[in-house]
N, C-alpha and C positions, 0 to 999 in steps of 0.2 A: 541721237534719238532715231531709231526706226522709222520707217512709215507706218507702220500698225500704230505706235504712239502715237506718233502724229495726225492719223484719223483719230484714236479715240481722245487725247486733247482736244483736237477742234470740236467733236463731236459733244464732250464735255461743256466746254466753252460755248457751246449753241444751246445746249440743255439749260444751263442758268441763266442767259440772256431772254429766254424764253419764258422760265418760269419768273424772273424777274417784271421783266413788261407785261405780264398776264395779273400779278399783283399789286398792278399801277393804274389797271382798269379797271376800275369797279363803279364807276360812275355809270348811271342808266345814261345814253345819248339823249332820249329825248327831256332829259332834266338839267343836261349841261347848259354854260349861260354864264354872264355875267347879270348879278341881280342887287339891286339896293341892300342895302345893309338893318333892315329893321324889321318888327316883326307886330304880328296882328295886333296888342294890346299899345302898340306905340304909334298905331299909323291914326292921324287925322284926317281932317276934311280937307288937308293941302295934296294927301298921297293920292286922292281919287286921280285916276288914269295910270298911276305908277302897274309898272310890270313885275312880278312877285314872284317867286320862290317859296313858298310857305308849307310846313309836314305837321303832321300830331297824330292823333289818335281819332279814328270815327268815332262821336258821341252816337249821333241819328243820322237816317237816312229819308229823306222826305220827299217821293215823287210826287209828279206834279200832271198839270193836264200836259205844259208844254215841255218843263225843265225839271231836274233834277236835282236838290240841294242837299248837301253834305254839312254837318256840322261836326265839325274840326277844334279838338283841343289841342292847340298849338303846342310846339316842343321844338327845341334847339335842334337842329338836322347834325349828323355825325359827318366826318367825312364824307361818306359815299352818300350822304343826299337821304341817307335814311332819318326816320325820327327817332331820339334818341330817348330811353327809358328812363324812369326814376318821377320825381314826384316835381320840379319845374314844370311851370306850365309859363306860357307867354299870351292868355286868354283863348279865347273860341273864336272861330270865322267861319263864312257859309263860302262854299265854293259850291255853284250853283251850274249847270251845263244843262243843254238842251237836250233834249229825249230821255229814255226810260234809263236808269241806271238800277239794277237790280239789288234790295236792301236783304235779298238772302247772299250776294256776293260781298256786298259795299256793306258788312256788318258791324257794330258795335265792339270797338276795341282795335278792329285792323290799325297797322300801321300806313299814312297813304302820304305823300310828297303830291305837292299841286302848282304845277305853275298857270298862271294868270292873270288879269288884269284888274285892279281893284276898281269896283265901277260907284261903289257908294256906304252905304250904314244902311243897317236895319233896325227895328228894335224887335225884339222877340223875350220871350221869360224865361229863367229859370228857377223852375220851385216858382214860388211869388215875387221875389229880382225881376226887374226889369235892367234889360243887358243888350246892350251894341254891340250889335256885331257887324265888324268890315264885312263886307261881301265882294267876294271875288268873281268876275266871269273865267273859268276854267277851260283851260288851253289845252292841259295835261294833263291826266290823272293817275297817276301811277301807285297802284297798290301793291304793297309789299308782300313777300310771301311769311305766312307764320312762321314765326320762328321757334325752330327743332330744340325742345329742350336745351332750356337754358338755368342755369343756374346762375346767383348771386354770390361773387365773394369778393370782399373789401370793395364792394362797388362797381366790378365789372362783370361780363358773363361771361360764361364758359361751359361749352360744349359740356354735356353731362355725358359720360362715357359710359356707363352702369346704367343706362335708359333699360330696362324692364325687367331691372334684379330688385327685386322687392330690398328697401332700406329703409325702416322707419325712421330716422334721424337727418334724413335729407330735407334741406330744403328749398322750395322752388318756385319762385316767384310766378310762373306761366304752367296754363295748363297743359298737359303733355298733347302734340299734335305733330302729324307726321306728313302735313300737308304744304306744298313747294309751287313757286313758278308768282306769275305775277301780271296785271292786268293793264296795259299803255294802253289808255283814249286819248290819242291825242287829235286833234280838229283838223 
């Protein structure tokens, strides 16, 4: 073997090592952690103090004089900590933090991961239900970026490649957005 091969093997071999460990991190840092294994609709009056992991979907966004409170339809977190789509839910919880949290940011449907501390129950209504919700003090808030045209097929999603070629026969479960990046508060 040459030296020319010989740099461009090694160089090779550094190339996949590299794209390798770059798709083993996709975890956010400030959501890593070892966390209890249970989820808002299972936690009782034994878990107050437990420290949580908990994602779903913004319902509302409810400022306050002093705090912030988010109302969260829970969802199974995917690998990378994200919350994961489809029609499971594992009930609602308030993830509640002090100061202004902006409800044109923190909107209705975002995806958001929240770590914190379950500090009690509340009761609040939905429609005319009367509904408990755990309430978390929120350590972390991490909102997810929308996600770029996705489509639905046999169950999973996948990049739609045809984003702004007119196709009446597509379909798409998300409205088309071309908006990225992501919002860490963490205390």
């Amino acid at each position: 073997m040459t030296n020319n091969h010989r740099v461009l093997f090694r160089l090779t071999l550094a190339l996949m090592a590299g794209l390798l460990m770059v798709g083993c991190a996709s975890i956010p840092a400030p959501l890593a952690g070892d966390f209890p294994d249970f989820q808002p609709d299972q936690a009782t009056d034994r878990s107050v103090g437990a420290q949580v992991r908990w994602g779903g979907s913004i319902v509302s966004t409810q400022p306050g004089r002093e705090q912030t409170c988010l109302e969260i339809l829970a969802r199974d977190l995917d690998r990378d900590l994200r919350p994961a789509g489809g029609d499971l839910s594992h009930g609602r919880f308030l993830a509640c933090r002090e100061g202004f949290q902006d409800p044109a940011i923190f909107t209705e449907g975002r995806d958001i991961t929240v770590v914190g501390r379950i500090e009690g129950f509340e009761d609040g209504e939905i429609g005319e239900f009367v509904y408990r919700y755990p309430r978390m003090s929120a350590e972390v808030m991490y909102l997810w970026p929308i996600q770029p045209d996705l489509m639905w097929v046999d169950g999973r999603h996948f990049y739609d490649p045809w984003w702004g070629f007119h196709d009446p026969w597509r379909f798409h479960r998300y409205p088309r957005s071309r908006v990225s990046g992501s919002i860490i508060i963490v205390r």
